[in-house]
C-alpha positions in Angstrom: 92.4 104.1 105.2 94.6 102.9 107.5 93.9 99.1 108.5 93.1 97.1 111.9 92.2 93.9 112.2 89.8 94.4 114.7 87.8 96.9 113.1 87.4 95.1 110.0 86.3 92.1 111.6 83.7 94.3 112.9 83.3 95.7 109.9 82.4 92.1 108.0 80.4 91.4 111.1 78.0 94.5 109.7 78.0 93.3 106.5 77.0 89.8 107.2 74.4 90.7 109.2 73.4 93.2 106.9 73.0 91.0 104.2 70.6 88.8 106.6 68.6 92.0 107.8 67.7 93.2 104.7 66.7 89.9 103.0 64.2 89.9 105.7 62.8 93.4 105.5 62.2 93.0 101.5 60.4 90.0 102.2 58.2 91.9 104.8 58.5 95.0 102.5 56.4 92.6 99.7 54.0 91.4 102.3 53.6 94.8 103.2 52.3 95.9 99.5 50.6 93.2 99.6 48.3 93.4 101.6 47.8 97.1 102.0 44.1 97.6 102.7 43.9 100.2 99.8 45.2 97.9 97.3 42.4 95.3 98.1 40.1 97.7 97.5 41.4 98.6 94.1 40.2 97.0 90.4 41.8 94.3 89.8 44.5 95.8 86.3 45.9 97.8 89.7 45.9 95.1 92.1 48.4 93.4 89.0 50.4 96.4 88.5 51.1 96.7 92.4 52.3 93.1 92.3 54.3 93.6 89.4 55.6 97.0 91.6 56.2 94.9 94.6 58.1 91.9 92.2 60.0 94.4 90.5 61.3 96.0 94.5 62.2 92.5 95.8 63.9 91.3 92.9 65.9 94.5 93.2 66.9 94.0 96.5 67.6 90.4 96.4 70.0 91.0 93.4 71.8 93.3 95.7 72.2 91.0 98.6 73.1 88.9 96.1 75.9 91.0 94.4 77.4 91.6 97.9 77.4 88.2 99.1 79.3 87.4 95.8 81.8 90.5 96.6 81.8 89.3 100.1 83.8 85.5 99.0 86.8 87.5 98.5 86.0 89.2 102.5 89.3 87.7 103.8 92.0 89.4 101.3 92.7 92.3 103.1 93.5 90.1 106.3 96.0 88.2 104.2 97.5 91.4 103.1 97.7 92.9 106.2 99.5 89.6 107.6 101.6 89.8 104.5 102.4 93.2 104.6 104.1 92.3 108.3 106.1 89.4 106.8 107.9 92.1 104.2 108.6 94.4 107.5 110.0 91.5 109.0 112.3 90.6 106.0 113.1 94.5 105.9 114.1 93.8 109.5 116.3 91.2 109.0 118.0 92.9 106.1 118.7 96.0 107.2 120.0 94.2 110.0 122.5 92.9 107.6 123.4 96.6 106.4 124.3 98.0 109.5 126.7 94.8 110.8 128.4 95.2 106.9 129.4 99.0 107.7 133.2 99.5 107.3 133.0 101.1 110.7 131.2 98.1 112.3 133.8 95.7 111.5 137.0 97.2 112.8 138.6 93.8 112.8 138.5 94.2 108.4 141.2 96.7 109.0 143.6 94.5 111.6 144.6 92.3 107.9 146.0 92.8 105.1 147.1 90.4 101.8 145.3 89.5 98.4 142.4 87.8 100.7 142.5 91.1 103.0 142.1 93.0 100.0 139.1 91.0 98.3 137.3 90.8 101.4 137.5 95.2 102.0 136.3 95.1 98.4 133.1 93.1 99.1 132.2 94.7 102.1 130.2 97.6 100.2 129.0 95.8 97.4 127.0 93.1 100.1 125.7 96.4 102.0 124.3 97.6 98.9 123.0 94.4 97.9 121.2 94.0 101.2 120.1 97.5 101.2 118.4 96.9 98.1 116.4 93.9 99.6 115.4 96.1 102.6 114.0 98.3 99.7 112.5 96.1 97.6 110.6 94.4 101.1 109.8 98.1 102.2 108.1 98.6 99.1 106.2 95.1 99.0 104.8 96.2 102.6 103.4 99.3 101.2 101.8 97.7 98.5 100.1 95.2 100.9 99.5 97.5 103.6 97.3 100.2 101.2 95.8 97.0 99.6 94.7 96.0 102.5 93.2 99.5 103.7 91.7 99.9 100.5 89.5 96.8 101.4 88.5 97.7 104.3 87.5 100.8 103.1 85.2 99.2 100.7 83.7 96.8 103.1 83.1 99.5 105.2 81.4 101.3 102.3 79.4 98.4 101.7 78.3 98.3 105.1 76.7 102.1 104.7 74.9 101.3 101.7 73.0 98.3 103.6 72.6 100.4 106.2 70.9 103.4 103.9 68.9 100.5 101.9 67.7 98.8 104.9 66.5 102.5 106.4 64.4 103.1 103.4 62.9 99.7 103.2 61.8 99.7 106.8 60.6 103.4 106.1 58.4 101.9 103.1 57.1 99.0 105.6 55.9 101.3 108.5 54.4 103.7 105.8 52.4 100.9 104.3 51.6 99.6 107.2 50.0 102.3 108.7 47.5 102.0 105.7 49.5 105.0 103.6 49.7 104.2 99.9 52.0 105.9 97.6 53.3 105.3 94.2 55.5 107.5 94.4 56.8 105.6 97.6 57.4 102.8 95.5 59.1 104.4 92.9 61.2 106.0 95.2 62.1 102.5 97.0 62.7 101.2 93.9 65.1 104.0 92.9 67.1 103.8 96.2 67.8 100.6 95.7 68.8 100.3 91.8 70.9 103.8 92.7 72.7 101.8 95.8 73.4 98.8 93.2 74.6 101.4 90.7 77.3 103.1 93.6 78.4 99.6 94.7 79.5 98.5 91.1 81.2 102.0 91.1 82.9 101.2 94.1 83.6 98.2 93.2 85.2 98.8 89.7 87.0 101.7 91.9 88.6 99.0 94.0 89.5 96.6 91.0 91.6 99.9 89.1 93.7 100.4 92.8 94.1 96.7 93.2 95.3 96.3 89.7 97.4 99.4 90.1 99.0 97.9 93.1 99.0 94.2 91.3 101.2 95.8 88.8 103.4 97.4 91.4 104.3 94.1 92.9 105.2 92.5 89.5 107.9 95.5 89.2 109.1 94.8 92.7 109.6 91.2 91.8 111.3 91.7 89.0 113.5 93.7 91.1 114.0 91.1 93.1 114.9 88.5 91.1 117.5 90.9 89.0 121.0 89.8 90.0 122.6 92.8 88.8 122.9 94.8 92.0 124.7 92.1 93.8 128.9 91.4 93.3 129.5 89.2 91.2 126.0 88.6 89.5 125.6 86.8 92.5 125.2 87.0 96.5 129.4 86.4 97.6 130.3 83.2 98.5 131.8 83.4 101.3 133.3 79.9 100.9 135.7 81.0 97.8 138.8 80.4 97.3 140.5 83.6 97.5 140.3 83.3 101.5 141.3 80.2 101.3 145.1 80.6 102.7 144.3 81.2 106.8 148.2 80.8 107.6 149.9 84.2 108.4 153.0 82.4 109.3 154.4 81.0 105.6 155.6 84.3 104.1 152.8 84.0 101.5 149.3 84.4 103.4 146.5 86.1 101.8 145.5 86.8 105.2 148.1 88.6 107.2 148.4 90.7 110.2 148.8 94.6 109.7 151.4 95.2 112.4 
């Protein structure tokens, strides 16, 4: 899923107020079973086992809201991802950048001298592209990385939303059910089930999201291990342009390493 800021911070918006809408529908859900008028009526072994029903429903939900509030400390990753993710472009940018002045054909001037300075400079001309190239690469790649992370998130937090949304439905189903005097055990079975079902797909989503983080986790150790191999630059090393092969600027001592081409 592709990510936007905005529509995530809706998205959390949902969730949070999810989380808060359903706490209070199971609470109303319990008073509901509670005082059903049928269930007053009943001997009192059923009155117990209704309770225990109703108990059994609310813990259920609670440990959900629970489990997503503890999912939900982790809410602003994908932000920092995204906002990563642009800082790689940005160093892509600026190294590419780098590529296209280092072209042979960019730098006309390289061809106006010649001498063992000349000659050392022409040399290093391709090797520094490449070297930058690879950079661009390697901060193309990072992006990616972030940039799915960061969709990936959303996607789940999204998900999460749906599954509030679909547990808060049923519960307010069950309330205006038992308010209206119906009684079903089957009703609370079935409430029961949606919500231990809904707990059950959010740790599968959630174990989901771990594997594709993990994948990608692993994908940025490569990248930096890329990034910190010297191998691809001259030398072992980014050039110095400081050495002291160009030392010799004169092109009037009959020995410059820097001399006109006429």
């Amino acid at each position: 899923m592709a990510f936007s800021p905005a529509q995530f911070n809706a998205v959390k918006a949902k969730v949070d107020k999810g989380i808060d809408d359903l706490e209070v529908q199971l609470a109303g859900l319990r008073m509901a079973i509670r005082t059903q008028p049928q269930v007053a009526m009943m001997p009192e072994f059923l009155r117990d086992a209704i309770e225990w029903c109703a108990e059994q429903i609310y813990s259920a939900g609670y440990h959900f809201c629970v489990l997503v509030k503890d999912i939900a400390v982790g809410v602003a990753a994908p932000l920092y991802f995204f906002a990563y993710s642009l800082e790689w472009q940005d160093v892509r940018g600026r190294a590419t950048n780098v590529v296209g002045q280092l072209k042979p054909e960019a730098m006309p001037a390289a061809n106006s001298w010649i001498g063992q300075a000349a000659t050392a400079y022409k040399a290093n001309i391709k090797p520094q592209g490449d070297a930058a190239n690879k950079i661009a690469t390697i901060a193309d790649k990072t992006s990616t990385a972030l940039m799915l992370s960061a969709g990936a998130g959303l996607a789940f937090y999204v998900g999460i939303s749906l599954l509030l949304a679909k547990v808060i439905a049923a519960v307010v189903v069950a309330i205006a059910a038992f308010g209206s005097a119906v009684f079903s055990w089957a009703g609370l079975a079935l409430i029961l089930g949606e919500i231990s079902f809904t707990t059950t797909t959010l740790m599968t989503m959630l174990g989901a999201l771990v594997t594709f983080l993990g994948g990608q986790a692993q994908n940025l150790v490569s990248l930096k291990g890329e990034a910190v191999d010297n191998s691809f630059f001259p030398g072992g090393k980014w050039p110095d342009p400081s050495t002291g092969t160009y030392n010799d600027g004169s092109v009037k001592d009959g020995d410059a390493d820097w001399s006109l081409n006429r």
